[in-house]
Every structure is written in structure tokens, then in C-alpha cells.
ZAFIBA-670257 format. One line per 5 residues: number of its first residue (from 1); their letters; for each residue x negated, y, z negated of N, C-alpha, C. Coordinates in steps of 0.1 Angstrom, whole numbers, plus 5000, padded with zeros to 4 digits. Each point is the difference from the previous one (the first is absolute). Layout:
<sites>
NUM = a = X/Y/Z/X/Y/Z/X/Y/Z  ... .
</sites>
This chain:
<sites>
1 = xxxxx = 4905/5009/5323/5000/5012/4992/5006/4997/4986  4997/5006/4991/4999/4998/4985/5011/5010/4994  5011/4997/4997/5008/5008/4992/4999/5003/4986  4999/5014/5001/4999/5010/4985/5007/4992/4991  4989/5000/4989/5009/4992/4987/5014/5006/4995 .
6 = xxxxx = 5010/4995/4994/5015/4999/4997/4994/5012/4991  5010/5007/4997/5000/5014/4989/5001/4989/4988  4990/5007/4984/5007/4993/4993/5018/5000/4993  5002/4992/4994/5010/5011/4993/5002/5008/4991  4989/5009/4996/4999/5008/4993/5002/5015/5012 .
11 = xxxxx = 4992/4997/5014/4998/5007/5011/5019/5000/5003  5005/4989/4999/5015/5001/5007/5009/5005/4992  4993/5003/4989/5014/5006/4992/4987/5020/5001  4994/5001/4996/4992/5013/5000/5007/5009/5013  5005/4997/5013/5006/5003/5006/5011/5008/5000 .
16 = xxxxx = 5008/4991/4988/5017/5004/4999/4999/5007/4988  4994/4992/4991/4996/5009/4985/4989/5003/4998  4993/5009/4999/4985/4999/5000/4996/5005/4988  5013/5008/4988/5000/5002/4985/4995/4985/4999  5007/4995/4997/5000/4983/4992/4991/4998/5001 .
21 = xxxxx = 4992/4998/5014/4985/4997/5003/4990/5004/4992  5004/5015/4999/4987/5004/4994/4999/4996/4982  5015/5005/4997/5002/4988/4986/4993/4994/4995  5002/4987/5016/4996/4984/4996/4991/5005/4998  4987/5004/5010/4986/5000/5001/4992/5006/4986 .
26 = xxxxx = 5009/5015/4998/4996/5011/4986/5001/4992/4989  5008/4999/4993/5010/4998/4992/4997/4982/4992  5007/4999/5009/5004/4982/4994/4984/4989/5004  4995/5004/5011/4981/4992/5005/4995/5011/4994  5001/5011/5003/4988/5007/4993/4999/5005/4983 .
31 = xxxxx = 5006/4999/4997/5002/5003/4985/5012/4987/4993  5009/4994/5002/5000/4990/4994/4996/4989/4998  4997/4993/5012/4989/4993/5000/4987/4996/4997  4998/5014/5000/4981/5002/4993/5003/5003/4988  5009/4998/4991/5000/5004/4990/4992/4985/4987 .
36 = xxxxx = 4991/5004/4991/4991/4991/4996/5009/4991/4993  5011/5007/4991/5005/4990/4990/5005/4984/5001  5002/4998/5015/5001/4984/5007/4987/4999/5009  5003/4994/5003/4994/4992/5010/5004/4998/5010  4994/5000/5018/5007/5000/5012/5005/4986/4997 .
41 = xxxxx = 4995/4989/4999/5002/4986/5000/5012/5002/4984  5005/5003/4998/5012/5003/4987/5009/5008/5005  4997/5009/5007/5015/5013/5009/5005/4987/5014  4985/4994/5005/5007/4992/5010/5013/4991/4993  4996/4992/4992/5005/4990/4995/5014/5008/4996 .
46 = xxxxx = 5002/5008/4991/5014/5007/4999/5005/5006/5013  4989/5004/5004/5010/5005/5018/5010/4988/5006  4990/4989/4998/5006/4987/5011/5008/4999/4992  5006/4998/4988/5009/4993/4992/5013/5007/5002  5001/5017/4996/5010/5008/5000/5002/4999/5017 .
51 = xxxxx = 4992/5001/5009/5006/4998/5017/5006/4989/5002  4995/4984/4991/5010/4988/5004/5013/5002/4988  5001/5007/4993/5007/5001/4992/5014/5006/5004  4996/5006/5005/5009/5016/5006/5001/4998/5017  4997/4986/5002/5002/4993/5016/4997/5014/5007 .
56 = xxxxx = 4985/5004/5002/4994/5009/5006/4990/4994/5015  5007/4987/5007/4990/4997/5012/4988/5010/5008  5009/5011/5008/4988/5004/5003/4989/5007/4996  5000/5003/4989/4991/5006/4989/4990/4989/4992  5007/4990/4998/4991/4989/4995/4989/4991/5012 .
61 = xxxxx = 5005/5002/5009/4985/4995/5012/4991/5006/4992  4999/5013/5003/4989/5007/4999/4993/5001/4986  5009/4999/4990/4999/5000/4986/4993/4984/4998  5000/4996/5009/4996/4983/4995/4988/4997/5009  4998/5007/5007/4984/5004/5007/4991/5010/4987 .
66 = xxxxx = 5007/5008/4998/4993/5009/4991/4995/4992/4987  5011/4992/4997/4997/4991/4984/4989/4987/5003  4999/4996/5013/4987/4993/5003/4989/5009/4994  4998/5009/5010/4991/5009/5004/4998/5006/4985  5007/5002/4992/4997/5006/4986/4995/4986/4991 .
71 = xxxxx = 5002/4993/5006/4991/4985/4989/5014/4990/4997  5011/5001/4999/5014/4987/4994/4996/4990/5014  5000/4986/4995/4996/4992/5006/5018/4993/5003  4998/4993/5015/5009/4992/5005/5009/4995/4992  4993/4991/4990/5007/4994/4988/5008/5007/4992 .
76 = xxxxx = 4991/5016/4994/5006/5008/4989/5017/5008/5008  4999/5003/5010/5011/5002/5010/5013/4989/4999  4994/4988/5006/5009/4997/5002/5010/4994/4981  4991/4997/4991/5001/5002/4985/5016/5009/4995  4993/5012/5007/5004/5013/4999/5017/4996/5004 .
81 = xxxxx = 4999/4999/5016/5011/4997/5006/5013/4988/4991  4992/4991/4994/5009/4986/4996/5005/5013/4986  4988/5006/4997/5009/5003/4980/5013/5011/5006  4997/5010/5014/5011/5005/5002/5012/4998/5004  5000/4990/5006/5011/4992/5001/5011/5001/4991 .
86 = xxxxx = 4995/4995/4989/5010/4995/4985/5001/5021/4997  4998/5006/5006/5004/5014/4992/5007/5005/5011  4991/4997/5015/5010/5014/5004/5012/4995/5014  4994/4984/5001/5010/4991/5007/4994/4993/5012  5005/4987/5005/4995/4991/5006/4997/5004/5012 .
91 = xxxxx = 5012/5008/5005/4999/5005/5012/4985/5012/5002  4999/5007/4992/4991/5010/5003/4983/4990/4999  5000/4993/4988/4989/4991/5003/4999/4991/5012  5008/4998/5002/4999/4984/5016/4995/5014/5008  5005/5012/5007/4996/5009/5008/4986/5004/4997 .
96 = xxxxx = 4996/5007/4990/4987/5005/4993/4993/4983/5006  5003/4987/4998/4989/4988/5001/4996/5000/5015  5011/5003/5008/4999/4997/5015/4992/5012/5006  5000/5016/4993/4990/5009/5004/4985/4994/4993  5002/4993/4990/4986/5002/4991/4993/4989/5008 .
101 = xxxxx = 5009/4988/5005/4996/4988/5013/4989/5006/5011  5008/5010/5006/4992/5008/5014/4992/5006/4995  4998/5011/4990/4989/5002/4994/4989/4994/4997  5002/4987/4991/4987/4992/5001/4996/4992/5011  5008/4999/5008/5000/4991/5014/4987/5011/5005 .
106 = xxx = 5002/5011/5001/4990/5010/5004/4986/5006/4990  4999/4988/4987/4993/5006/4995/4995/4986/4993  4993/4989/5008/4998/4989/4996/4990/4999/4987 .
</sites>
């Protein structure tokens, strides 16, 4: 027998907060996001930066799926990761490299 897929975590926080939820979904994906003046592949790239910046782990998986998926290549990522280093500290880069690791590990 086949067990029901895991809630996302959007689904496991919608539960407790389900304002926020709708937020995220309204607000910040539906209207910041689609906003024309950048580019998804440009909001990605500042997303991932200010999340390893601001030692944001579980936010950045998903942000580092999304910045594939929006067009930043492997290389431009991990680029990304070495220049933040020197600004926002060694420690938050080494963490951001070992999520951005499993990410491409899954995204050959």
C-alpha cells in the first residue's frame, strides 16, 4: 500500500497560519513575483543571495530549485555562493554550498 504524499510545507504551515499562506500565495508569488520589471531568473538570483546571506537554510532548498527552474545555472549559483562569502560570512556560505550540493545532486 502506497502512502499519501508528505504535506508540502506550505500545506504544514497553512494549518497553524493560514493568513501567511495566503500572503505567500497573493501577495509576494502572485503579484511580486510576476511583476515585469526583473526577471524570474534575476528575483531568483537575489532571493538565493539575501537567503544565504541572512543564513536562511530552509527557505533556500526550495529557492535553489526555483532558481534552476527559472534558468541560473549550477555554475551561476555556486559563483553566487563564493562572492557571498566575502560579504555576508564563511559560515553562512559553507551551509548555502552543502544545501546547493543536494540540490544539484538532484538536479544532474
Amino acid at each position: 500500500m502506497t502512502q499519501p504524499p508528505a504535506p508540502s510545507p506550505r500545506d504544514r504551515v497553512r494549518a497553524t497560519v493560514p493568513k501567511l499562506i495566503e500572503l505567500t500565495d497573493d501577495v509576494l508569488f502572485g503579484d511580486i513575483w510576476e511583476r515585469p520589471e526583473l526577471s524570474k531568473r534575476d528575483r531568483s538570483l537575489i532571493t538565493i543571495a539575501v537567503l544565504t546571506a541572512t543564513y536562511r537554510p530552509e527557505q533556500l532548498k526550495g529557492h535553489l530549485q526555483r532558481a534552476l527552474d527559472n534558468g541560473l545555472t549550477q555554475t551561476e549559483i555556486s559563483e553566487m555562493i563564493t562572492h557571498v562569502a566575502f560579504y555576508a560570512g564563511w559560515p553562512s556560505a559553507m551551509s548555502a554550498a552543502n544545501i546547493a550540493r543536494d540540490i544539484f545532486d538532484a538536479n544532474p
